[in-house]
N, C-alpha and C positions, 0 to 999 in steps of 0.2 A: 787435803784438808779444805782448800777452799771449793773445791767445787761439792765437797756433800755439805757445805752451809748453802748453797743454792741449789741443791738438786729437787729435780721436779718444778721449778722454777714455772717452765712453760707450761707445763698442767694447769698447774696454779691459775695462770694468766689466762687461758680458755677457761677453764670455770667461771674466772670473774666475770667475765664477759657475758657469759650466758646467764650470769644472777641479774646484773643487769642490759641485759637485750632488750628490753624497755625505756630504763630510767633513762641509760645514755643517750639512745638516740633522743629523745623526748629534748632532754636537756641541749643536745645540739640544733634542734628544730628548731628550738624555743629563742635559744642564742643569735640563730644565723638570720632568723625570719625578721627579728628588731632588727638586726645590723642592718641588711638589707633595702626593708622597708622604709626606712625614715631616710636614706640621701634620694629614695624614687620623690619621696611627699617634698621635701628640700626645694624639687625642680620645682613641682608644680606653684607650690607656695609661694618660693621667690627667683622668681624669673629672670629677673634683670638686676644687674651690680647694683643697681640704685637700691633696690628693696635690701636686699644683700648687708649693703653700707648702713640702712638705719638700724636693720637688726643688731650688727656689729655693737655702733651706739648705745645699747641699751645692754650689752654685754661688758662691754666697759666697765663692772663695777665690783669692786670687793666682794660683795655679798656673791657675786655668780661666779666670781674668780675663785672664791674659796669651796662654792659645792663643785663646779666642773671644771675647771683649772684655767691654767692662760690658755691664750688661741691665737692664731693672726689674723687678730683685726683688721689690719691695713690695707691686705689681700683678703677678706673675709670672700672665700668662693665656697661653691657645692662639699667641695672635698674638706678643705679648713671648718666649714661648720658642722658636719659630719664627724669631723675627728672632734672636734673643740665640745659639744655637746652629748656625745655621745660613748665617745671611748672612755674614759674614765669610770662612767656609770655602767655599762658593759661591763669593765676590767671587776668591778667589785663584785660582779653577779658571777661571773666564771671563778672569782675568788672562793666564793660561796658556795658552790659547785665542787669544787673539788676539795675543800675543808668537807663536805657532808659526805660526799663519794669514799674519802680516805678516811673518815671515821668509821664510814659502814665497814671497810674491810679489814678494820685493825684492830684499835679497843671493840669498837661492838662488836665483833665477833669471837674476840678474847675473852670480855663478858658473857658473852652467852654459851661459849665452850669451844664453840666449834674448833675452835686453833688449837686445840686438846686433844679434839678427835683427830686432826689432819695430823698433828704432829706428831702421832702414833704410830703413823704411816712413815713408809722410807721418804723422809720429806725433809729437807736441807733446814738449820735453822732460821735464817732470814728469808728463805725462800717465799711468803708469804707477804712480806715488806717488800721485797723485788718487785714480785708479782701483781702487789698495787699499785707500786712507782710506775711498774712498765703499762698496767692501764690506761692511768690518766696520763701519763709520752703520751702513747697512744692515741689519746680520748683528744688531746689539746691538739696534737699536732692534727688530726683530722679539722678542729675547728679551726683554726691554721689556714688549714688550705681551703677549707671551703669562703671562709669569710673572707680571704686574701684573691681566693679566685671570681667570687663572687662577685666584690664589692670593684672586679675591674672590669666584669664582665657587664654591669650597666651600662659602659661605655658612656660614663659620665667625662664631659672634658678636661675636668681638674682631677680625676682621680684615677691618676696616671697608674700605671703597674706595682712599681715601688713601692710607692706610699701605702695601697691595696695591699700587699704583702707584707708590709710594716705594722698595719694594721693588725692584720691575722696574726702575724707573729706575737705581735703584742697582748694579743687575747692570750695567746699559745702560752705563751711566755709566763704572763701571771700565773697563769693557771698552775702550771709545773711549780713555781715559786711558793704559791699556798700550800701545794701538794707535800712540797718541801717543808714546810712552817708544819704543817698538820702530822707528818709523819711522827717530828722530831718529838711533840709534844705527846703523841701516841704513846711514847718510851717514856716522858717525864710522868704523865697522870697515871692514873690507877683505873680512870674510868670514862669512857666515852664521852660522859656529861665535861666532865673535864677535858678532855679531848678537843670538843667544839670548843664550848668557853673561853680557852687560853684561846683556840687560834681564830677567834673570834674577835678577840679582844685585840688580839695582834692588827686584824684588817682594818679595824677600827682606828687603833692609836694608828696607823698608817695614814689612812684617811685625814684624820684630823692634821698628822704633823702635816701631810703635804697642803689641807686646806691654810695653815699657819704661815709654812713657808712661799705658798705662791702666793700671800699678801703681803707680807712682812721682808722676807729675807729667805731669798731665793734657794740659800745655801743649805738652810734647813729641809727643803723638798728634795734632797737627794738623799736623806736619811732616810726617806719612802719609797717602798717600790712603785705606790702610784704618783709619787717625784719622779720617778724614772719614766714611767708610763706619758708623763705630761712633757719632760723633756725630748723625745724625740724627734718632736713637731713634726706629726703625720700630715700628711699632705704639702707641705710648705720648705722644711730643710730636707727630713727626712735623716735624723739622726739614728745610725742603726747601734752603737757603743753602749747605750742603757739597756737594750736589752741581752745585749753579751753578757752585762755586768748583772742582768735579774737570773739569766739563765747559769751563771758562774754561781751565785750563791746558790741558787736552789742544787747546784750540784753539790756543794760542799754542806748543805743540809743533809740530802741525802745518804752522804758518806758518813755526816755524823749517826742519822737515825739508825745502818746500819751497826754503827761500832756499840749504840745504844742497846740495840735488839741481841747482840751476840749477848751482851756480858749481865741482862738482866736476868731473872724467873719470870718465868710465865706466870702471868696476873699481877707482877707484882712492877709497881712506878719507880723514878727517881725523888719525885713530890712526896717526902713523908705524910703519912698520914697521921692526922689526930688521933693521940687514942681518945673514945668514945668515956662517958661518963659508966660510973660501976652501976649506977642506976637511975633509969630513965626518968623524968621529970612527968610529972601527971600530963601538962601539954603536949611532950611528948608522946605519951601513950595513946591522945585522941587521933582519930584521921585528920583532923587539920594540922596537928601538932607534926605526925608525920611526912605530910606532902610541905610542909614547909621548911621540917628539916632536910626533905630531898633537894629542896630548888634553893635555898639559902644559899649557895657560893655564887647560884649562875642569877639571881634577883643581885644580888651586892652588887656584880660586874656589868649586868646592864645597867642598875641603877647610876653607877658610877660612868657609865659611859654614854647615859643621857643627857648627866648634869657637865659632862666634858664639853661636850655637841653643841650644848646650849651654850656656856664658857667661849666656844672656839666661834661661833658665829654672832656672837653677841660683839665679841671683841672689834668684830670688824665694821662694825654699825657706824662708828665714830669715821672712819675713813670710809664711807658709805652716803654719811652726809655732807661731806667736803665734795664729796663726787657729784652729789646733787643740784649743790648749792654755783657749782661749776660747768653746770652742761644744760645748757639751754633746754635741748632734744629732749630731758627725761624731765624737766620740769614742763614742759606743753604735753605729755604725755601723762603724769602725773599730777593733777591738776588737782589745787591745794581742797583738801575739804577744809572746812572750818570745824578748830580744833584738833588738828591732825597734821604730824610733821610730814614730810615727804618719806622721810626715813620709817616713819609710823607704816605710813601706807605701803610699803613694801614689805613688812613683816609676815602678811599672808602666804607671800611665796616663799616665805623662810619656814613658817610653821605647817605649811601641808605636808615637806616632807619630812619635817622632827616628827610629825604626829603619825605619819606611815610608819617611820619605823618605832617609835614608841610602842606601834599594836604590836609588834611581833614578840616583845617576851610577854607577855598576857596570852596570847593564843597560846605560844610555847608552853605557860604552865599549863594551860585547861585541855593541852592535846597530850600532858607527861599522863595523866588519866590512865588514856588507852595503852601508853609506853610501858608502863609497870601492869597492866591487864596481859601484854603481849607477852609479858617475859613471867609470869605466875606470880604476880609477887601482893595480887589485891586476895588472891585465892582465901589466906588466912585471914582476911582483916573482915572478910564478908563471912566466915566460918563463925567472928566471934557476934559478939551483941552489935553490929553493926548494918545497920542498910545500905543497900546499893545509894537510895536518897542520897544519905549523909554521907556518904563516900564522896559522892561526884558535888555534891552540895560545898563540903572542907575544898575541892579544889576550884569551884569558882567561884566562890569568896577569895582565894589566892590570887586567883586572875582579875578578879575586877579590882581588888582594891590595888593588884601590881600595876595595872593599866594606869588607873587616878595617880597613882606615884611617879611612875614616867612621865606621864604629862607635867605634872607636877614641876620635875627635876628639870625639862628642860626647859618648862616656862622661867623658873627663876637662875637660870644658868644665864640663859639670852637675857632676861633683865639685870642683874647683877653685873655683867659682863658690860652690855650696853649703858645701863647706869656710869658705869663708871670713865670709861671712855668718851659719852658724848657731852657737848657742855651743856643741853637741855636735861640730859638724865633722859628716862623711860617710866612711862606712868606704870606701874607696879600692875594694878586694874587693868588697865590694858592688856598686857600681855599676856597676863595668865587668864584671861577672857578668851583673848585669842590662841590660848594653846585648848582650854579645857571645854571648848565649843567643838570640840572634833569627838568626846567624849562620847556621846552617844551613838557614834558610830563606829566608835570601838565595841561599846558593846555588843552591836549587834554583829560583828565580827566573833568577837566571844560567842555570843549565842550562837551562831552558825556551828562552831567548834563545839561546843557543849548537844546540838543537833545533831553532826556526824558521831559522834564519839557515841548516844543514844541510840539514834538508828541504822546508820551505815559508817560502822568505824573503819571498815579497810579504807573506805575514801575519805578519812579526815584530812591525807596528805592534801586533797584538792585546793581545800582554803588556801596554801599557800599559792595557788595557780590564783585564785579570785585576788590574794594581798598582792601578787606583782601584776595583777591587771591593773588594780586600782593605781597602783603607784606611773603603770606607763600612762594613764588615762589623764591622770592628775599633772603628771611629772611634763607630759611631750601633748597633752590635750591642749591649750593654748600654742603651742608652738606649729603643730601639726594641723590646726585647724579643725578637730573634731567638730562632731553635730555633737549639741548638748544632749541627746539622747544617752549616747556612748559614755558621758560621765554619770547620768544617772544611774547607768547600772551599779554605780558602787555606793555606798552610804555616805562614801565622802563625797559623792557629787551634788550632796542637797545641805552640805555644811554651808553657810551664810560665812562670807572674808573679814569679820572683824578685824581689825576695827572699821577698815573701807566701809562694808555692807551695812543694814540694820540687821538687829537681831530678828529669826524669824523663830519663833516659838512656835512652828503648827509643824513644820518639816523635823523642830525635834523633836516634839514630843511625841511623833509618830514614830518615827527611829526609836526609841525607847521603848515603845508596847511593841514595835518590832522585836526588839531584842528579848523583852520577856514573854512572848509570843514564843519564840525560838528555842530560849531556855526550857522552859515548862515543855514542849513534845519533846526534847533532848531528854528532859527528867523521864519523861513515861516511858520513853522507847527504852532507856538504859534498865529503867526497872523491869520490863516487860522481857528484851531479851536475854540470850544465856552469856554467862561470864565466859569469853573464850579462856583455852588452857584444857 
């Protein structure tokens, strides 16, 4: 019995492989080449423990403890800043990585049939869940070794063998963990979009509690797997028990997903579904009404995971200006403007990256377009009284106005939050200045997406290659010493730092006729080519 619930198993598994003999390697190039890169740029940057130690100083503070967690300061060497800056933010992209990989081969392909047609064949019933679990083993444990053998092979002095394979493991490790998170969910939703969503949300609420508890209370970051990620202390103790204990649960995920997959139907969730109204509402019945009822669960839960973000970073503003007010190093660094607390003045590095990932569900609606073109589902809507126009028109109107709403949510999260913990409060203007000055470069982010989806929609995926350029550009560009060039290539590199900066009105308002520049050949090209299907 149990071996024809896994039979063909291995078939299975080469198949996967060869759908993506692209995506995966791509995604391990992509992974291994940051890890790598950035402890070479380390040497060169800071050469000596002295530079080393004031970096350290300026990491010392709530606000950096809560985006990339604790580190050892004391010992701050090559390998400690390496792990201290960079693992963390690594762990959520290979998180991301394998939430997408394992939605492609489960729900999406249960939605679109295929698991219909395989399992027609003499084909095991979980043999298909297996066979993506055994992938991404697979997929993780190769980045494992490379990043583990890699990161020793610099022959950098503090980044002993150990620690190097601590590392990789840790990459390794998450990975299999989300994979685990994302299966389970596979079995609870009914549909891919759901699929991401839940385990979206999971990486997310993970993120956040460990930002909470590596400021607050220690005890609360072990309810996180990126609590367990931060507890190892790569390079420094080298604690290997957290990730036994990430690799323990993602097994006993596993073991659920399968006992999920045996006992459900095919196509059908554990997440009841709504039933639907007996008849549709006139908004409903328009193209905006419809693309708004597709993305309505996954708009809520970003939205709600913006105004958390802002919430969970705001909070710690208060212990951000006690830090201030206490450390000589960051006040001669930080030199007061008039009318601007210190705490003020660091707000920019908090809002470049709420405002990176704020673009990404606004892309995500105006790229679901081409997702339901892909899958036949625009075929009738363009059959009836409708234009291609107003088709793609309903969907970015979804996106621009979800973009202003994100920004939105986390400008008033970080203030409300900050308001209330620090004894000056936060000027209200301020901050939501500083979040909604990155706007116009979301748009043209948009417009890029509304560009591919008109003239080259196979490659709309690429935007997300230019959104994680801009974020390493943004995110490791000061740290790493870029030429100012290398941040211009993104739109965020010509945003002005409110409140620090002045406002420059000529750099946006060109970002803007860029972006409607963008939009308008998007509209022609989508009108001009053939609807695939």
């Amino acid at each position: 019995m149990a071996q024809s619930l896994f039979k063909k198993t291995g078939s299975l598994f080469r198949f996967m492989l060869r759908r993506d003999r692209l995506r995966i390697p791509l995604w391990l190039i992509g992974i291994t080449f940051f890890t790598l890169i950035v402890p070479i740029a380390f040497v060169d940057l800071y050469a000596s423990q002295h530079e080393r130690d004031g970096l350290a100083e300026t990491m010392a503070n709530p606000a950096v403890t809560a985006m990339v967690g604790p580190g050892d300061l004391e010992n701050y060497t090559i390998g400690a800043m390496t792990s201290h800056q960079m693992l963390l933010f690594t762990a959520v992209v290979v998180g991301l990585m394998s939430i997408w990989l394992v939605a492609r081969h489960t729900r999406a392909d249960e939605e679109d049939g295929r698991i219909e047609m395989i399992r027609s064949l003499p084909i095991g019933r979980v043999s298909n869940l297996n066979a993506t679990l055994l992938v991404l083993c697979v997929t993780h444990v190769i980045l494992a070794l490379i990043t583990g053998f890699g990161l020793y092979a610099l022959g950098i002095e503090s980044m002993g063998l150990e620690g190097s394979l601590l590392y990789g493991a840790l990459l390794g490790g998450i990975g299999i963990f989300f994979a685990g998170v994302t299966v389970v969910f596979a079995q609870l939703s009914e549909s891919s979009r759901g699929t991401i969503g839940f385990s979206i949300a999971v990486l997310l609420i993970a993120y956040l509690v460990r930002a909470v508890g590596d400021v607050g209370n220690e005890t609360l970051s072990w309810i996180s797997p990126f609590g367990w990620v931060t507890q190892t202390e790569v390079y420094a103790n080298n604690h290997w028990e957290p990730l036994a204990l990430m690799v323990g649960v993602a097994i006993v995920l596993g073991v659920l997903a399968n006992y999920l997959n045996a006992i459900r139907d095919l196509e059908a969730g554990f997440f009841p579904a709504r039933p639907g109204r007996k008849k549709a509402s006139a908004f409903l019945q328009s193209p905006i009404g419809l693309a708004v009822k597709l993305q309505c669960t996954g708009m809520i839960a970003w939205a709600i995971g913006m105004l958390v973000m802002g919430v969970a970073y705001g909070s710690v503003l208060g212990d951000l200006e006690a830090f201030f007010e206490g450390n000589e190093m960051m006040e001669q660094m930080l030199v007061a403007e008039e009318g601007y607390t210190l705490t003020e003045q660091f707000i920019p590095s908090l809002m470049v990256v709420m405002a990176l990932l704020a673009t990404v569900p606004p892309v995500m609606a105006m790229l679901k377009l081409y997702g339901e073109e892909k899958k036949n589902r625009i075929d009738h809507l363009l059959g009836r009284a409708v234009s291609c126009t107003r088709l793609m028109g309903s969907y970015l109107i979804i996106s621009v106005v979800n973009g202003f709403v994100m920004l939105s949510l986390t400008a008033i999260g970080l203030w409300s939050a900050g308001a209330t913990v620090m004894e000056e409060g936060l000027d209200f203007g301020t901050i939501y200045g500083a979040a909604l000055v990155y706007y116009p470069a979301m748009l043209v982010m948009i417009g890029l997406a509304v560009l591919f989806i008109g003239v080259l929609p196979k490659l709309g995926s690429v935007i997300w290659l230019y959104v994680f350029y801009t974020f390493i550009v943004l995110y490791l560009g000061g740290l790493l010493d870029f030429p100012d060039w290398v941040g211009h290539l993104s739109p965020y590199g010509y945003i002005p730092e409110l409140p620090v900066d002045e406002m420059e009105w000529v750099p946006i308002s060109i970002l803007v006729i860029i972006a409607v520049i963008l939009m308008i050949a998007g509209f022609i090209g989508y009108h001009k080519r053939d609807i695939e299907g």
